[in-house]
C-alpha positions as CSV (number, residue, x, y, z in Angstrom):
1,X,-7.5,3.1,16.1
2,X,-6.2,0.6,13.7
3,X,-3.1,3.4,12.6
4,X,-2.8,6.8,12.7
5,X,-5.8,8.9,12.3
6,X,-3.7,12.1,11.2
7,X,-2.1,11.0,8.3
8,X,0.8,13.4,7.3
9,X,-0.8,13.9,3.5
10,X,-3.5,13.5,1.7
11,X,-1.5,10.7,-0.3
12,X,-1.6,9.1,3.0
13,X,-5.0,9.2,3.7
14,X,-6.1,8.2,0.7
15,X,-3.8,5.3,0.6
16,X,-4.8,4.3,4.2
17,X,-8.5,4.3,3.2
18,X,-8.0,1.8,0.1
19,X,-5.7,-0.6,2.3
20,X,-8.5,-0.8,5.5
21,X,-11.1,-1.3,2.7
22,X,-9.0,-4.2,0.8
23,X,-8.8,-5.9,4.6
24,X,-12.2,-5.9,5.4
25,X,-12.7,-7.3,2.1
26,X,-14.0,-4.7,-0.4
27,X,-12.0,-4.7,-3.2
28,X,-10.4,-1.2,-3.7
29,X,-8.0,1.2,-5.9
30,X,-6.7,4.4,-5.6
31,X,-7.2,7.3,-8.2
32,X,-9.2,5.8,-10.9
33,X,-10.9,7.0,-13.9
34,X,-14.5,6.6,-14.7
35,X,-16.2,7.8,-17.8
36,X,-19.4,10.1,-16.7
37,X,-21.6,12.0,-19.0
38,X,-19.8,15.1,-18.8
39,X,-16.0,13.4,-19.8
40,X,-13.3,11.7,-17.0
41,X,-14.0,11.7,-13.5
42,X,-10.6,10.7,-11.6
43,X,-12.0,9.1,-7.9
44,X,-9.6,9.0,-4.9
45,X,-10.5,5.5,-4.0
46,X,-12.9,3.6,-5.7
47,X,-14.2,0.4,-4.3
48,X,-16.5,-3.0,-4.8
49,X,-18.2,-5.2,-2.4
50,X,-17.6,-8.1,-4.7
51,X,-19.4,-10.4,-2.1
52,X,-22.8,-8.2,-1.8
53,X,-25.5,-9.4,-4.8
54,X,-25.6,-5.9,-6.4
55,X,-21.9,-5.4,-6.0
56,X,-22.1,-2.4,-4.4
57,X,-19.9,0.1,-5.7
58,X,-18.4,2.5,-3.3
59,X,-17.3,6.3,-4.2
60,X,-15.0,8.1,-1.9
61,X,-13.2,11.3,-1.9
62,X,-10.4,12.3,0.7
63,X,-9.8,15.6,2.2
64,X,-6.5,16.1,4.4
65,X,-7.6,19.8,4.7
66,X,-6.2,21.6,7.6
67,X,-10.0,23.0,8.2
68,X,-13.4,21.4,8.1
69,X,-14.9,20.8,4.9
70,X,-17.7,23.5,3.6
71,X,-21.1,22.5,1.7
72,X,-19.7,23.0,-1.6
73,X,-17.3,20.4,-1.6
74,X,-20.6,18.2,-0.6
75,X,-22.4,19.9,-4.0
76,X,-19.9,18.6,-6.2
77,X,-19.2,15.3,-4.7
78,X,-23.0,14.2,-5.1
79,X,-22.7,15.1,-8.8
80,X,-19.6,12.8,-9.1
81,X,-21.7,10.0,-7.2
82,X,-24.3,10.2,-9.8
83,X,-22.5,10.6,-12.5
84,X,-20.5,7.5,-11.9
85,X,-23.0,5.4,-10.9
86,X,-21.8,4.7,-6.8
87,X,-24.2,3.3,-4.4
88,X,-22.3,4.7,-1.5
89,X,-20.5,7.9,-1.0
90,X,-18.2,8.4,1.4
91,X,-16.1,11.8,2.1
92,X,-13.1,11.4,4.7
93,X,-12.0,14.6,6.3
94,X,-8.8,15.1,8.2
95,X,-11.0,17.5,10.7
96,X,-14.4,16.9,10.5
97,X,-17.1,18.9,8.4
98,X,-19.3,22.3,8.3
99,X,-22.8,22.1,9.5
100,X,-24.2,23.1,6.4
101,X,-22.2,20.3,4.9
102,X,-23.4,18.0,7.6
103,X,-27.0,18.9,7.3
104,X,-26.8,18.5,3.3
105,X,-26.0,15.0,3.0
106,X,-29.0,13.9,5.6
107,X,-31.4,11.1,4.3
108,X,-28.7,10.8,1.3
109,X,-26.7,7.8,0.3
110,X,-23.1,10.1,1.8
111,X,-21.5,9.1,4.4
112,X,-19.2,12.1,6.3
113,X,-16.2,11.0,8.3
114,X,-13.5,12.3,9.7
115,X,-10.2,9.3,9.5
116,X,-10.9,8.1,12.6
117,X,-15.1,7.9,12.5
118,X,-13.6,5.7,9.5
119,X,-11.7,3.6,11.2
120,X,-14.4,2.9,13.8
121,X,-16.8,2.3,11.6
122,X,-14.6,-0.6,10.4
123,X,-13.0,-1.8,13.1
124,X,-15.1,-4.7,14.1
125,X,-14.6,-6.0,10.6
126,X,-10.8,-5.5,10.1
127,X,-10.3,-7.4,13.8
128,X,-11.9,-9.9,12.3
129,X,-10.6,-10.3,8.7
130,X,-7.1,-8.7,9.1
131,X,-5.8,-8.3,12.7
132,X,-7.4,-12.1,13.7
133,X,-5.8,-13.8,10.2
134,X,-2.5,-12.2,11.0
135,X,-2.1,-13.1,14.3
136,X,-3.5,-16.6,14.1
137,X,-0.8,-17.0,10.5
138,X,2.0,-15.8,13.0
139,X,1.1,-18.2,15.9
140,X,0.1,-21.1,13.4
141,X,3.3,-23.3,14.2
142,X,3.6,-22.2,17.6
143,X,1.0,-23.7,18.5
144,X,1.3,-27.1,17.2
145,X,4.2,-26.8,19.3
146,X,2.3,-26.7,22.6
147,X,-1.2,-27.5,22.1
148,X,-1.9,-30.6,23.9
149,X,-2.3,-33.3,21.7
150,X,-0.4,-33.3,18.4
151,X,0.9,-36.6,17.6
152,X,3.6,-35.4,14.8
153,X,5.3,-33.2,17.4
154,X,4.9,-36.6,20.3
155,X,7.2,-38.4,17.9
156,X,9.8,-35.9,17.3
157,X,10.0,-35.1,20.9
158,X,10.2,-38.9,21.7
159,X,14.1,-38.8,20.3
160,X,14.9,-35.4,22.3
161,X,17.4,-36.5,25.0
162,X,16.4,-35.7,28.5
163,X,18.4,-32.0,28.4
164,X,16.6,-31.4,25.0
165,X,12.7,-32.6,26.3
166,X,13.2,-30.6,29.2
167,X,14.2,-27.6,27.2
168,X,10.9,-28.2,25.4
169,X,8.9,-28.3,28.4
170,X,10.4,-25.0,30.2
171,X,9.7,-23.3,26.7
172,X,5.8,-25.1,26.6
173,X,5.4,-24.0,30.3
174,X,6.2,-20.0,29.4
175,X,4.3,-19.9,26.2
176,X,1.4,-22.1,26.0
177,X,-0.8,-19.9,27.7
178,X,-0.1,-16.8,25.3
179,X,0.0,-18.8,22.1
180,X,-4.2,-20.5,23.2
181,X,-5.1,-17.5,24.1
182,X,-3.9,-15.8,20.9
183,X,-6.0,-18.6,18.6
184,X,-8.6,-18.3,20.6
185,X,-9.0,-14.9,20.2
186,X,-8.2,-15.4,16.5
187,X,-10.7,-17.5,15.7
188,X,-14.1,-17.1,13.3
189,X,-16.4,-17.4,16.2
190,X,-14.7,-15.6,18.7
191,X,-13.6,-12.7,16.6
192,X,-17.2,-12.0,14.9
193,X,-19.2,-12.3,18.1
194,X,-17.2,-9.9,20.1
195,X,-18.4,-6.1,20.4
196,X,-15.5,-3.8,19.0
197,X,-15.9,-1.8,21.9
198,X,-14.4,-4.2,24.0
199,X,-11.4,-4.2,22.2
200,X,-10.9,-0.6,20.8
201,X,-8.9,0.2,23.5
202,X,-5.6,-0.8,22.7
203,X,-4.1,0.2,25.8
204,X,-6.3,-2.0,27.4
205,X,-6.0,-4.8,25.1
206,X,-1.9,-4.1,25.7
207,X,-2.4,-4.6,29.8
208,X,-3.8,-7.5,29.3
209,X,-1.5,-9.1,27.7
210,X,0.9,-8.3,30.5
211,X,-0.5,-8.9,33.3
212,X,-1.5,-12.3,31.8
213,X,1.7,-13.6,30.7
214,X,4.5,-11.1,31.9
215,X,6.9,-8.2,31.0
216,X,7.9,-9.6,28.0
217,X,4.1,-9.3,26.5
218,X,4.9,-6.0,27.1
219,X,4.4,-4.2,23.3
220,X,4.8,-0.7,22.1
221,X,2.1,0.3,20.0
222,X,-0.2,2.8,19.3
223,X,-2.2,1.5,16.6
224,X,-3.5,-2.1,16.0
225,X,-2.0,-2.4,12.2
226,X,1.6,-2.0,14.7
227,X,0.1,-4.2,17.1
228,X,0.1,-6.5,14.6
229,X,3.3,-6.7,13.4
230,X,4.4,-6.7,17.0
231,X,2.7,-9.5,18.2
232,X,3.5,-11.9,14.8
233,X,7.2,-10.7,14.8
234,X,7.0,-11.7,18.9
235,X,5.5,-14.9,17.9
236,X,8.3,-15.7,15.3
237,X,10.8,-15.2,17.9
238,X,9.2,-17.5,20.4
239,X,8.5,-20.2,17.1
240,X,12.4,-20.1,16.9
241,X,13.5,-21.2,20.1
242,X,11.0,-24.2,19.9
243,X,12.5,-24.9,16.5
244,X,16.4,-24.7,18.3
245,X,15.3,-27.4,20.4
246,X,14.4,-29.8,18.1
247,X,17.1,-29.0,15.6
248,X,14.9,-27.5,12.9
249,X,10.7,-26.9,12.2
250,X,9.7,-30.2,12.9
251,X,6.4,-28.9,10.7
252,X,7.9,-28.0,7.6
């Protein structure tokens, strides 16, 4: 899951929805208000694909209803739809629909999902155009540090004394590894290509980590958007030490 997919409101999950759809690059707003034929229409978040040719607008309504959500609601969100001119639909339910509402929205342009169907359903995109750009930001200087060749950090560690360059090269020996793998996994081609479902699975994803760089890979989260800050804060940290060697970021 990228966060939690039982928000504790419905202020939550309607704020959740807009930020995953403003990472994976639709641009989206919370509670706005669209003029229809019969007066204001206010729209829990309302979104544009500003990339797609007919700029797709997108119309969703969130539910954080202790129960499943019955046909009627389904009635009166296809009249909103219409009336505001969407191309897509989307309903978001805490816990899941009614078959009659499931059944109505068939061979329709409504999509109905429960948070986490939601999440799925973009979660090879955010990897890609959130998860991948933060990570690769956080390990951007890190890896000049230890990447093989990089002839502004050569020079600088040219005038290390011998206690300083070997400093360096206990650092580059624990962290090289991590920091190439993290911008490799980060990167366009790599992160586009590879199937979501082999990356879903954060726990997985978390083990790997550790058993290919240690204990201290060990993170804590639950969720990737946590994962995220774990892994940049993490990098920072490491960034630091390199930058204690050579007396400040040689790269600024």
């Amino acid at each position: 899951m990228i966060e939690n997919p039982k928000p504790s409101d419905w202020k939550d999950l309607q704020s959740g929805v807009c930020r995953i759809l403003n990472e994976v690059g639709i641009a989206a707003e919370t509670e706005k208000t669209i003029e229809t034929p019969r007066g204001k229409v206010e729209i829990d978040v309302y979104g544009i694909d500003e990339h797609s040719v007919e700029k797709i607008k997108y119309i969703i309504e969130c539910k954080n209803w202790g129960s499943t959500i019955p046909q009627a609601v389904v009635h009166s969100f296809t009249t909103v739809l219409h009336e505001t001119g969407g191309h897509i639909g989307i309903l978001i339910s805490k816990e899941g629909f009614q078959e009659g509402a499931l059944s109505y929205i068939q061979h329709t342009n409504i999509v109905a999902l429960t948070y986490a169907e939601f999440q799925e359903r973009y979660f090879k995109q955010w990897y890609s155009k959130y998860f991948c750009v933060k990570v690769l930001s956080a390990v951007d200087c890190l890896l000049q540090y230890v990447e093989p060749i990089n002839s502004r950090r050569s020079r600088f560690l040219n005038q290390l004394d011998a206690t300083k360059k070997s400093e360096y090269e206990v650092l580059c020996n624990k962290y090289q590894n991590f920091t190439m793998v993290m911008a490799m996994l980060s990167m366009d081609k790599f992160a586009s290509s590879h199937e979501p479902t082999a990356l879903f699975d954060i726990e997985d994803f978390k083990s790997r980590l550790v058993n290919g760089f240690g204990d201290e890979f060990k993170y804590k989260a639950v969720y990737y958007r946590d994962l995220t800050t774990e892994i940049s804060s993490h990098a920072a940290v490491i960034t630091e030490k390199f930058h204690t060697v050579f007396g400040r970021n040689i790269f600024a």
